[in-house]
N, C-alpha and C positions, 0 to 999 in steps of 0.2 A: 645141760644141752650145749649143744654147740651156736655158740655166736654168729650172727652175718653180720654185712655191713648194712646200716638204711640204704634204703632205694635214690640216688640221689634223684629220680625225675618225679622222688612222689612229694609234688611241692601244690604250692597254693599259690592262687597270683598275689597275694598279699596277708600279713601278718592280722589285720584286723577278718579277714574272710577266714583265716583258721579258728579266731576267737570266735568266732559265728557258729563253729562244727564246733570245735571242742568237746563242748557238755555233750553233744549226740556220739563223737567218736567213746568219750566215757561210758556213757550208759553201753553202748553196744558190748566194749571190752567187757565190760563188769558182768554182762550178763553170760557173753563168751566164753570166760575163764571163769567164771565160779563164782565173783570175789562179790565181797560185801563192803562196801567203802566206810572208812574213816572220818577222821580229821584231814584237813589239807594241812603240807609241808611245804615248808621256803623250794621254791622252783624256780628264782630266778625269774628273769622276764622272756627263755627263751622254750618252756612246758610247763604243763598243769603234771604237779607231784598231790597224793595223798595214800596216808595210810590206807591198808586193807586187808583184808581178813579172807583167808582160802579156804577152799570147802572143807578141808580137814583142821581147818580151828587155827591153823597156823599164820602167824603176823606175816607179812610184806608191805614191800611200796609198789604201783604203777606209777606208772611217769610214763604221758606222754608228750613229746617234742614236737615241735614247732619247727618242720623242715627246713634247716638251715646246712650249710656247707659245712661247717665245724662239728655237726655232732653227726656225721656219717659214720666215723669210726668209734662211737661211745660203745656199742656191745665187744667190738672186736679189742678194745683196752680193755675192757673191766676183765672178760676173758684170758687176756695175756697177763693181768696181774695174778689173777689168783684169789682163792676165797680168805687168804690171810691178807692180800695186802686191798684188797677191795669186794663188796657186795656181790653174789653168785645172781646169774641171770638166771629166773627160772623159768620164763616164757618171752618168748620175742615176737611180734609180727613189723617185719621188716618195710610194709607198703603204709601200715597209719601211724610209724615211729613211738611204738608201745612196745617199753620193758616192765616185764617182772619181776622186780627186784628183793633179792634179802633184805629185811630191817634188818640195820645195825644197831645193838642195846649197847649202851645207853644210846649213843646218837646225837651227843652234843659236840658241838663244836670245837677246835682248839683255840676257836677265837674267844670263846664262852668256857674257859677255863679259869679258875683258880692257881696254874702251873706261873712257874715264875715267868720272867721272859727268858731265861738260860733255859728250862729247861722246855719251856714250847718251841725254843728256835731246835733244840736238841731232837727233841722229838720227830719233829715235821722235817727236815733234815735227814734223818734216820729214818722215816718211810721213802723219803722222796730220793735215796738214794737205791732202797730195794727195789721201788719201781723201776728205774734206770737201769738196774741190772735184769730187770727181766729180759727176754728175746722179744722182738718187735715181731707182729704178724706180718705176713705181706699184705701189699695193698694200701700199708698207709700214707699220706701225703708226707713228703721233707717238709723241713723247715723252711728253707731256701725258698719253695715254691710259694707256699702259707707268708711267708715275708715278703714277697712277689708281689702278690696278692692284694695287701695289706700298703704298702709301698706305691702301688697303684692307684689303687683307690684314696689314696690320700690324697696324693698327687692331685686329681680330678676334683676334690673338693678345696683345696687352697687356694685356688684364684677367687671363689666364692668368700671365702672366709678371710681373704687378707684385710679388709679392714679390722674387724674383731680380735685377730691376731697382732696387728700393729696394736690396734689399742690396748689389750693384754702386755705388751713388750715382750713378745715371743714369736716374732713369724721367723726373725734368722733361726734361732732354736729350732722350731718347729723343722727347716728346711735342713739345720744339720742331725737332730734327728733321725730324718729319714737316711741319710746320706751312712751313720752310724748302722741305721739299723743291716744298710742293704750287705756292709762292709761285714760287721759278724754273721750275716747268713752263709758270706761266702767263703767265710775261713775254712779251712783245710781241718776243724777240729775230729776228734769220734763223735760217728752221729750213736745214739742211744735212743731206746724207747720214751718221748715224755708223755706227760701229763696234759700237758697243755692250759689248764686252766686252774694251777695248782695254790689256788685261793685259801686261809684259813676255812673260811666256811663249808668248803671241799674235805676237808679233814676231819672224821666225826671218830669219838672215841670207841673204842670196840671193847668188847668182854672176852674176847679169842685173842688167838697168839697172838703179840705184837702191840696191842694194846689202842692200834689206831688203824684205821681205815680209808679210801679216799673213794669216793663219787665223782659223778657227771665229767670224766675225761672228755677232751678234746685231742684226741691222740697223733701225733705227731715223730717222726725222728729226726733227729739233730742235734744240736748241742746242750748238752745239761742246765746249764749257766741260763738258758732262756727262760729256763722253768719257776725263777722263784721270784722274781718280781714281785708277783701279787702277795705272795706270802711277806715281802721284805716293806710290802708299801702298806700291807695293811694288819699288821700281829704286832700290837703292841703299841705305846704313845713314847718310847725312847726317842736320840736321835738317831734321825736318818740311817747316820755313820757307822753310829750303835748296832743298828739293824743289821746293816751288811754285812760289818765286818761279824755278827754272831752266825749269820748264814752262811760266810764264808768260811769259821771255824769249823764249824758243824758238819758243812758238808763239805768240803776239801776242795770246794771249786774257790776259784781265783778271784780276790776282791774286786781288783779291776773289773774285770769283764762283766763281773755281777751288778757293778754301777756301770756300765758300758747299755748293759739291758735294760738295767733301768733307764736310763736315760731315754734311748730309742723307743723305749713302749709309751712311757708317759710322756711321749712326740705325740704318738697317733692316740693318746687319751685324748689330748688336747682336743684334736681335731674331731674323735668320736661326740665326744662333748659338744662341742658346737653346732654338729652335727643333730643332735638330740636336742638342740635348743636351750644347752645350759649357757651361765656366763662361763664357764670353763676357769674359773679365778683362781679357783685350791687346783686343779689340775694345772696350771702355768704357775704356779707359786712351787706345787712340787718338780715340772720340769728345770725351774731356776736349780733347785735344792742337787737337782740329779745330775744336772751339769757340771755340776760344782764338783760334785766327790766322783765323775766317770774324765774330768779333762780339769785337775787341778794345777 
């Protein structure tokens, strides 16, 4: 099928009023399309994911999402990657944010690997660069503007949060941070198709070419180098350093700039965090760590 984008006006006035539909938006899909539900799968906090079974006996996943800004273009990625480097949509309804997705076998993780850490940075590295090389569809948001965005809304909750932040001993951080992030949105680098939210747990093993797969994009175009963050802060218990410079090997983007990103996102962790009502401690322990190896 051919991909659309979600609708972005088909929203809810709030996050716990979509939890409220959910179970009714499910049953209706399930009876709509055919499907016989499953077990639930890890969906993150932002859709309800679970196995299901089509009326021709054949496995899938529905997922559906939780109207937000970032997942408007998840059909039109999964689509521009391709059935080798990601899950085939097999049904879409674009207004209640329900995909029908290929199960990937096996389907575990690269974070839930047995692989060394060389050869997981290697791996995920090696998808995350055939992504990149795909063509971008039109329609999707830059980087710049998503950094924009993100930069803003920070902004707006820091006066709130400067106590917590001084007490943490990270509000200068936080505020260069932001100043980093806005500074690599605006470089002059090649924009490229991302991922957007290129997590290990985004990364699930596949039995088809290639040997690996990626889920749940948040698609974006812009600089490469922004993309692997999540992958470098959370695949593996090395050091930091270790991380980077393996992701740097791997995928031929530039050590610097790869701690440059890191730095600037686990800015606005911090902030997200506190936001959410954590203490934010391990997320300002790793902004110290990010500082250190993006402005030595």
């Amino acid at each position: 099928m051919s991909a659309v984008p979600f609708e972005r006006g088909a929203s809810w006035a709030s996050r716990s009023d979509w939890d409220g539909a959910s179970l009714e938006i499910l049953a209706t899909t399930l009876d709509r399309w055919q499907l016989t539900a499953g077990d639930p799968l890890a969906g993150g906090v932002s859709a309800l994911v679970i196995a299901v079974t089509q009326a021709d006996g054949s496995p899938a996943v529905l997922k559906l999402g939780f109207p937000h800004e970032e997942g408007v273009g998840e059909a039109l990625g999964l689509e521009a990657y391709g059935p080798v480097l990601a899950p085939r949509v097999l049904r879409q309804d674009a207004w209640t944010w329900a995909l029908l997705l290929e199960r990937i076998q096996p389907g575990d993780s690269i974070l839930h690997t047995d692989l060394a850490l060389d050869d997981a940075f290697r791996a995920a590295c090696a998808l995350h660069s055939a992504l990149t090389a795909r063509p971008a569809p039109a329609g999707l948001p830059t980087l710049a503007r998503a950094m924009s965005d993100y930069a803003t809304g920070c902004r707006g909750r820091l006066p709130r949060q400067r106590a917590a932040l001084e007490a943490l001993g990270v509000a200068e951080l936080v505020h260069a941070a932001l100043a980093e992030l806005e500074a690599l949105a605006a470089d002059p680098v090649s924009a490229v198709l991302l991922h957007g939210d290129f997590n290990p747990n985004n990364i699930l093993r596949s039995n088809g070419p290639g040997g690996w797969r990626v889920i749940d994009p948040k698609p974006l175009v812009g600089d490469p180098a922004y993309d692997l963050w999540p992958l470098i802060a959370q695949l593996g218990d090395a050091p930091l350093a270790e991380r980077i410079g393996l992701a740097a090997r791997f995928s031929g983007l530039d050590e610097r700039r790869l701690a440059r990103w890191g730095f600037a996102r686990t800015g606005l962790d911090v902030s997200w965090a506190l936001e959410d009502g954590l203490d934010a401690e391990a997320q300002a322990t790793a902004l110290r760590e990010w500082s250190a190896l993006a402005h030595p």
